[in-house]
C-alpha positions in Angstrom: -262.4 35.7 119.5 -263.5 35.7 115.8 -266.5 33.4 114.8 -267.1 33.0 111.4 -269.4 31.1 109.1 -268.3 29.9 105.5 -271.1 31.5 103.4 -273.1 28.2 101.2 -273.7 30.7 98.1 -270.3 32.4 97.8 -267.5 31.7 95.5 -263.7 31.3 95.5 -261.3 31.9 92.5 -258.5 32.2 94.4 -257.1 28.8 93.5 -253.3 27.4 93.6 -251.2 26.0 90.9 -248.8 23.2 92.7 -247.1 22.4 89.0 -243.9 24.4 89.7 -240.7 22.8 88.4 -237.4 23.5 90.4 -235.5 23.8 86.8 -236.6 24.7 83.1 -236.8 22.6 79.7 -239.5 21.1 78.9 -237.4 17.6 77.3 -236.1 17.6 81.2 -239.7 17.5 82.8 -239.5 14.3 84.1 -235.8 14.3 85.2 -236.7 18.2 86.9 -239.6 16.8 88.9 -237.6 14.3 90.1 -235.0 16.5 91.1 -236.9 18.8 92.6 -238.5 15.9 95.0 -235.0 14.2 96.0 -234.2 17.6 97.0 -237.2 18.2 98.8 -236.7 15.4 100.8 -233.0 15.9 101.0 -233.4 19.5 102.9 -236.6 18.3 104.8 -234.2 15.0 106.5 -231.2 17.7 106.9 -233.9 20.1 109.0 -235.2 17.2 111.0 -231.8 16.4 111.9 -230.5 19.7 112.8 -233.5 19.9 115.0 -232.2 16.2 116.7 -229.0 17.7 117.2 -230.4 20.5 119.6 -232.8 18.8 121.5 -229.3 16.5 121.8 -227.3 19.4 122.6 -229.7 20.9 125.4 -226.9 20.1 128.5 -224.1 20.9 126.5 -225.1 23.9 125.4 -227.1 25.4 129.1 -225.0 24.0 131.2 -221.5 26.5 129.3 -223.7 29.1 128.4 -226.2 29.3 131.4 -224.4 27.3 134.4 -220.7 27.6 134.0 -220.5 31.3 132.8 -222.3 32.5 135.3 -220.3 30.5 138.1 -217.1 32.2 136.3 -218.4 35.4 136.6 -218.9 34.9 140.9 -215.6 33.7 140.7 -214.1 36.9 138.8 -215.6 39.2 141.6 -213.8 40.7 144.4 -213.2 38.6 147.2 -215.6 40.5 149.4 -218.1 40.7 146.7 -218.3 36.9 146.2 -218.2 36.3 150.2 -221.7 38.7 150.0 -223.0 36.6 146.8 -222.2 33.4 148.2 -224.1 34.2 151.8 -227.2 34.9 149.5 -227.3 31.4 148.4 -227.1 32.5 145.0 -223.7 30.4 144.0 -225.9 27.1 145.8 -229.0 28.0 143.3 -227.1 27.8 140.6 -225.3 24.5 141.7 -229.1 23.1 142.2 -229.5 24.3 138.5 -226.8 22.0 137.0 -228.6 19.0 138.5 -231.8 20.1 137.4 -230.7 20.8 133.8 -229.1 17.5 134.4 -232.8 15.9 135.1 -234.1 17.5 131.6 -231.3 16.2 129.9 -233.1 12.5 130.4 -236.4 13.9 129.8 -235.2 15.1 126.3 -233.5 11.8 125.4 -236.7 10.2 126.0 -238.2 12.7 123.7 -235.8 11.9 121.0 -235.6 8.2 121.2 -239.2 7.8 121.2 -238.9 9.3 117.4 -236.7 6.6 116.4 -234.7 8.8 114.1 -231.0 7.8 113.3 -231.9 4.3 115.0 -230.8 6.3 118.2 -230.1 3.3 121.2 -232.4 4.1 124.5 -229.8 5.5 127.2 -231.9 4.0 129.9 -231.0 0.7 128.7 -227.8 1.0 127.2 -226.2 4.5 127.8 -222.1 3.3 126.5 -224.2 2.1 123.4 -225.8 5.6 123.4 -222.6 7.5 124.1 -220.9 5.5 121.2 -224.0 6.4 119.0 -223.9 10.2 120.0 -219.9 10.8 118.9 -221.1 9.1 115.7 -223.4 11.5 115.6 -221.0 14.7 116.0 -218.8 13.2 114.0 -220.9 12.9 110.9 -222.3 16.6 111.1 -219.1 17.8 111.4 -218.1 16.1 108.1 -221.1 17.2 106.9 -219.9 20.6 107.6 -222.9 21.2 109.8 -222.7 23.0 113.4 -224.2 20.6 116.3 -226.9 23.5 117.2 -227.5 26.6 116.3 -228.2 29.2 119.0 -231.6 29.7 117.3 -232.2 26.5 117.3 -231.5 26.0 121.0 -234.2 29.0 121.9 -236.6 26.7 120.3 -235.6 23.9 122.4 -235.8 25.7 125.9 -239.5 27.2 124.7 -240.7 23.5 124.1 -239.8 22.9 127.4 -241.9 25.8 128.9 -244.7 24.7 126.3 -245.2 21.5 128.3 -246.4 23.8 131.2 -248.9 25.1 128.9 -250.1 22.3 127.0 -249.6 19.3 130.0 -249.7 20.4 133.3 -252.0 21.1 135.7 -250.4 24.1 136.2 -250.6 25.0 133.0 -254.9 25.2 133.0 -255.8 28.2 134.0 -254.0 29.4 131.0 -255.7 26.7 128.8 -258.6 27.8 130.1 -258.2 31.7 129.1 -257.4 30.4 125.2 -258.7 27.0 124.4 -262.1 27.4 126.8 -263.3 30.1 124.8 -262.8 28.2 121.2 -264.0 24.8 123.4 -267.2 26.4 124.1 -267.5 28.0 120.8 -267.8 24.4 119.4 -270.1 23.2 121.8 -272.3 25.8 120.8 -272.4 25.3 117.4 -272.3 22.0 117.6 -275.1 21.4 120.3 -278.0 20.1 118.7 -275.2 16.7 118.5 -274.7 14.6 121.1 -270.8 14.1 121.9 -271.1 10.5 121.3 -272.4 11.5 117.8 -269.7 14.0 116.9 -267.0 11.9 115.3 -268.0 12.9 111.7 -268.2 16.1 112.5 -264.4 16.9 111.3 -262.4 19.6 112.7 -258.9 20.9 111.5 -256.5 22.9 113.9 -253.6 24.5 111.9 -250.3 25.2 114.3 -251.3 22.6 116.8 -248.2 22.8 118.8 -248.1 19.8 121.3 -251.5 19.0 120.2 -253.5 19.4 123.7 -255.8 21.8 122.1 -256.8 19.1 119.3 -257.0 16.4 121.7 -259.2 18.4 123.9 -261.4 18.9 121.1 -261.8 15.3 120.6 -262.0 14.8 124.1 -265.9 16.4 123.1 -266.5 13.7 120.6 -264.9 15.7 117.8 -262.8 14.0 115.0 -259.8 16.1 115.2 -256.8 17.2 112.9 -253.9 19.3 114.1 -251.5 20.3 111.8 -247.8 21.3 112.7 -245.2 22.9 110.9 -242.6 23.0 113.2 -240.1 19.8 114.1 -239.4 20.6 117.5 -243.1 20.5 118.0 -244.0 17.2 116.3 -241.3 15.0 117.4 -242.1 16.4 121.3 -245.9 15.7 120.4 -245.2 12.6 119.2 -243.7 11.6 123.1 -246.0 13.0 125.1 -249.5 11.9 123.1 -248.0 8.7 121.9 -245.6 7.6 124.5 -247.1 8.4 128.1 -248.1 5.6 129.7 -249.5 7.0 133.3 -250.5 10.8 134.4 -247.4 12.7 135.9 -245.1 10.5 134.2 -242.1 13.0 133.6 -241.1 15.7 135.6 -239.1 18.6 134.2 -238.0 22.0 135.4 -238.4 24.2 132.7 -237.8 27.6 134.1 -234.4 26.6 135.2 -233.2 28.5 132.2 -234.3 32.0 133.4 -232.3 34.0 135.3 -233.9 37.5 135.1 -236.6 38.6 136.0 -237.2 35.6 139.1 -239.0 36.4 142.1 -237.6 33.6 144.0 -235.1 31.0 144.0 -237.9 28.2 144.8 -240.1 30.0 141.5 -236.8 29.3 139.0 -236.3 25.4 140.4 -239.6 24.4 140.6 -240.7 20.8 139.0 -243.5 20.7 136.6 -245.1 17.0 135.7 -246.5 16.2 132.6 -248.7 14.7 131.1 -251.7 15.8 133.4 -253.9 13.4 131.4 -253.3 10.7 129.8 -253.7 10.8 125.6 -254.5 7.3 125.7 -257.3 7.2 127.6 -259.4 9.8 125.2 -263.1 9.5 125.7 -265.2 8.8 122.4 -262.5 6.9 121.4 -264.5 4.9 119.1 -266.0 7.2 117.3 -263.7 10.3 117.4 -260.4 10.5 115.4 -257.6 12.0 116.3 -254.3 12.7 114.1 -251.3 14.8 114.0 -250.2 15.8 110.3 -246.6 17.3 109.8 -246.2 20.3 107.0 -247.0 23.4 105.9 -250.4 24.2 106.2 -251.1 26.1 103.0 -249.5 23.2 100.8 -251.6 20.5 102.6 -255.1 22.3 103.1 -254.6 24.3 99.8 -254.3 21.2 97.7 -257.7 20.2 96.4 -258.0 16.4 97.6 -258.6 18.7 100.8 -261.2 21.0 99.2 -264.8 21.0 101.6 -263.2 18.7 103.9 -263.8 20.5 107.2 -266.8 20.9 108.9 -265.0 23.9 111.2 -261.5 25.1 111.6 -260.1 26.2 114.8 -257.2 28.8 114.8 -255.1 30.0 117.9 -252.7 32.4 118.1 -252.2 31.4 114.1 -253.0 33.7 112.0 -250.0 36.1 112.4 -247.5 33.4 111.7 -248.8 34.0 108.2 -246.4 36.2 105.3 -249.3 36.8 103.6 -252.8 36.4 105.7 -254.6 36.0 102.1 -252.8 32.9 101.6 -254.2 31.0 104.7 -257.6 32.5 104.3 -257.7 31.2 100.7 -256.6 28.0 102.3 -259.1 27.5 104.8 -262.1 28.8 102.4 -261.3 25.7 99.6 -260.9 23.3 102.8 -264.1 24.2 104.8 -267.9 22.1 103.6 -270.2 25.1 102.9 -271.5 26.0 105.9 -268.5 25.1 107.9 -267.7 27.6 111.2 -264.1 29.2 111.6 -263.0 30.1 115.2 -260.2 32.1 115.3 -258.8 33.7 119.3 -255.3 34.9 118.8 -253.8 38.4 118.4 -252.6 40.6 115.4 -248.1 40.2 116.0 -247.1 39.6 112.5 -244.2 37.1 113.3 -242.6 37.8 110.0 -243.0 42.2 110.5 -239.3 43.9 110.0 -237.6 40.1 109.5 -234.9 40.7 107.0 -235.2 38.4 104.3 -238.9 37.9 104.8 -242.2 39.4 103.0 -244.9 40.4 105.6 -248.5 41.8 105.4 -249.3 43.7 108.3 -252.9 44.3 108.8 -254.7 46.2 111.9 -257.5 44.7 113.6 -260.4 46.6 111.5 -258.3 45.5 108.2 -258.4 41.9 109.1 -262.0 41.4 110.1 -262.6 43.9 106.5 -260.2 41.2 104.5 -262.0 38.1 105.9 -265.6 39.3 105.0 -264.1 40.1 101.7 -263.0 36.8 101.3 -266.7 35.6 101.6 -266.8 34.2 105.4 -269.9 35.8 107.2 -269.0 36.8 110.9 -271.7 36.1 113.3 -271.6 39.2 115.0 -273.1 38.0 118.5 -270.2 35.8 118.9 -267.6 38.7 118.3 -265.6 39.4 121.3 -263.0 42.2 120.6 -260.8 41.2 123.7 -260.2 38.1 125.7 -257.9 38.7 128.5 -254.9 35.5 128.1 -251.5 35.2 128.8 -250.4 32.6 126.2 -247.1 31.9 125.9 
């Protein structure tokens, strides 16, 4: 884990022109600008829908690619084969699977509906309205010329599922506690000297927030708290669980009922997981803390000046190797922190974008990185420098 201090007396030059038209001429300007912002909005609704369409295609697609192909292939055994397979209770385990995946199915409608995008009908009060509404759903991507889901897309979907474990289960805290506690203490350390009570202008920003349990935790210590998501599979099933649970354990889902390989037991791949373990609502501080979810890219939001010396500390985890370019988000945070502000970083070095066709990436090693961020002005308190924190983050 990285502490770092935003030096008072250093400088910044590194600043960001957002004045960018999508076409040339200056007589078109106007007309360009306007373009370029009907556009914007035109591919950020088609994303958000694409991302609907899998969460809405999560039976459809396990069931035929993870249920039913693997009961064909037990049935395309030798007779004696599948008599062996059968006794092992292996053809029963995967039956139990179908109802299982069955089971999500309800918990990921709820997940949709409680975004309220495409005016979807609620299929626990209605489900012939919401069958009617989902083949007028198809039907309009495929005139759009769009698939239902794309196989990358589903991926996504079956790891928001196992993020709930993390992020809103109890079985999920000894986890929390290997990545969030050390950044949670990190905080309270710095921030001592103020009572929790007394925190909530003390503002914190945490870029990649997921499903948000790591910002809500930090205003759970009196913190006013801002996580910031990229990712729609990650707001809209934020969204449900921080805005929609109304009691503890609310939901259960099984979300290793997707893994085949790799199982130790039968019980291990069908076990139920309830979330939420606490209930969002019932934050402590709630008066004085605030806490809010903000959807984008995080070097266009935080990089724009109304958010210049905004921050009184930024928390990053597991974030700073989503980055093409690490400068970028460094620059970023630096304009949005007060002078004086702390960065705590815990996360390792995996350059999501390293050897992705199509994509630019700068790798850096360890030694580089902690180099590049003193370069960048940010003073690391050395005490606080831990070179390895065992965690098994997923």
């Amino acid at each position: 884990m990285h502490s770092h201090t935003r030096s008072p007396t250093s400088s910044n030059h590194h600043l960001h022109d957002h004045d960018e038209d999508c076409a040339g001429g200056e007589q078109l300007r106007v007309t360009a600008d306007d373009d370029c912002e009907a556009s914007e909005q035109e591919a950020e609704a088609n994303a958000l829908m694409d991302v609907v369409a899998a969460f809405l295609s999560y039976k459809t697609f396990v069931l035929n690619s993870g249920i039913y192909r693997r009961l064909h292939h037990i049935d395309e055994l030798s007779e004696r084969h599948r008599e062996i397979v059968s006794s092992l209770g292996t053809i029963d385990k995967i039956k139990n699977a179908e109802k299982l995946v069955r089971e999500n199915y309800k918990f990921v409608l709820g997940l949709v509906h409680s975004s309220s995008v495409g005016e979807m009908p609620n299929p626990v009060d209605d489900l012939e309205e919401f069958k009617r509404w989902y083949q007028s759903f198809c039907e309009s991507r495929t005139r759009a010329g769009s698939a239902m889901a794309k196989s990358s897309h589903m991926e996504k979907v079956l790891s928001t599922l196992k993020q709930f474990v993390r992020d809103w289960s109890e079985e999920g805290e000894r986890e929390r506690a290997q990545t969030y506690g050390p950044i949670l203490q990190a905080l309270e350390d710095e921030f001592a000297h103020v009572a929790p009570r007394d925190r909530g202008n003390i503002h914190v920003l945490v870029p990649g927030a997921g499903l948000g349990r790591l910002a809500f935790d930090i205003c759970c210590r009196g913190f006013s708290c801002q996580g910031n998501e990229f990712s729609y599979f990650m707001l809209l099933a934020s969204n449900f669980i921080l805005n929609k649970s109304e009691v503890v354990n609310q939901h259960t889902i099984y979300p290793f009922v997707h893994q085949f390989s790799n199982v130790v037991s039968a019980s291990d791949q069908l076990r139920a997981v309830r979330v939420p373990d606490v209930l969002p609502s019932e934050m402590p501080y709630a008066e004085t803390a605030r806490f809010s979810m903000s959807a984008g890219d995080f070097i266009e939001i935080y990089g724009a000046e109304d958010q210049w010396a905004q921050w009184d500390a930024i928390v990053t985890c597991f974030f700073m190797d989503t980055a093409n370019n690490v400068l970028a988000y460094l620059d970023a945070m630096w304009n949005a922190m007060k002078p004086g502000a702390v960065w705590i970083n815990i996360g390792p070095l995996l350059w999501h974008f390293d050897n992705i066709e199509g994509e630019s990436s700068i790798e850096l090693t360890r030694d580089e990185f902690v180099a590049l961020v003193t370069k960048v002005g940010f003073v690391m308190e050395e005490q606080q420098f831990k070179k390895r924190i065992s965690a098994t983050y997923t």
